[in-house]
C-alpha positions as CSV (number, residue, x, y, z in Angstrom):
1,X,29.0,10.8,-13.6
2,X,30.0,10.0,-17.1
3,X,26.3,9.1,-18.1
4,X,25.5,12.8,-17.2
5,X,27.7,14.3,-19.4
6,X,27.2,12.3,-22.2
7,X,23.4,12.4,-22.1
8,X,24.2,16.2,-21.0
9,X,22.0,16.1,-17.8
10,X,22.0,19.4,-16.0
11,X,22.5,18.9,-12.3
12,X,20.6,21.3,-10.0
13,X,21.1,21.4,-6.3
14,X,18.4,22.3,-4.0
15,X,18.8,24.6,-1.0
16,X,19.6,22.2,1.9
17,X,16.0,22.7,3.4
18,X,13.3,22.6,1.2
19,X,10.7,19.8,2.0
20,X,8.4,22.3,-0.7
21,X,10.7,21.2,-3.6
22,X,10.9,17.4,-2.6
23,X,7.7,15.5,-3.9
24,X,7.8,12.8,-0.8
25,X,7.4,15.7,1.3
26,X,4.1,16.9,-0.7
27,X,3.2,13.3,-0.9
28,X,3.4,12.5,3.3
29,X,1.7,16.0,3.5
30,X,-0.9,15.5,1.4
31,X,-1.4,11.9,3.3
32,X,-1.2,13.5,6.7
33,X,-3.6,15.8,5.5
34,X,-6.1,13.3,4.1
35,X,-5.9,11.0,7.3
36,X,-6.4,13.7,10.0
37,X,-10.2,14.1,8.6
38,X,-10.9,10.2,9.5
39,X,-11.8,9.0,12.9
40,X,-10.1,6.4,14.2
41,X,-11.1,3.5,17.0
42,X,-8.4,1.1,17.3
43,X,-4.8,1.1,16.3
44,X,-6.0,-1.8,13.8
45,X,-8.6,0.9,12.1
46,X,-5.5,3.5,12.0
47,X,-3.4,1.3,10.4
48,X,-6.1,0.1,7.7
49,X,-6.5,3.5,6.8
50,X,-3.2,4.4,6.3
51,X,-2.2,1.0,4.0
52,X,-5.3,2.4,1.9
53,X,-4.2,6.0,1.6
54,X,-1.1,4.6,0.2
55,X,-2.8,3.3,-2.6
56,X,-5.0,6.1,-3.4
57,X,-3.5,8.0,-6.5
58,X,-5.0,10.9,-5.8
59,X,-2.8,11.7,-2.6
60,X,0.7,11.3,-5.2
61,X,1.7,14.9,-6.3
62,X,1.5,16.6,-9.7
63,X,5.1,16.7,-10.1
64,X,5.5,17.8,-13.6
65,X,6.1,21.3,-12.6
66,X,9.6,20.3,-10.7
C-alpha cells in the first residue's frame, strides 16, 4: 500500500458486477464471438481453433479508454 501513496495512485473500485469494465471479459467475448462463426468437425479442429484465436491480436481489447 505504501507504493500507492507515494507514487499517489488513485484507487477506484468497480461495482461488484461489471464484466463491461473488466477487459478479460471483453477479451473472452470478443473470442466467443469470433469462434461461434467457424465450423467445427472434431474436438481436435475446435481446439486448433481456439489456440489460434488466442494469438490473434485483433480479438485483445482497446483498453485505453478504462
Amino acid at each position: 500500500m505504501s507504493f500507492v501513496k507515494e507514487n499517489k495512485i488513485v484507487m477506484i473500485r468497480l461495482p461488484p458486477y461489471s464484466p463491461e469494465l473488466n477487459p478479460i471479459e471483453q477479451y473472452w467475448k470478443n473470442n466467443k464471438n469470433y469462434l461461434a462463426t467457424k465450423l467445427y468437425f472434431d474436438k481436435k479442429g475446435l481446439v486448433g481453433e481456439v489456440k489460434k484465436t488466442l494469438r490473434k491480436d485483433i480479438l485483445v481489447p482497446d483498453i485505453s479508454d478504462y
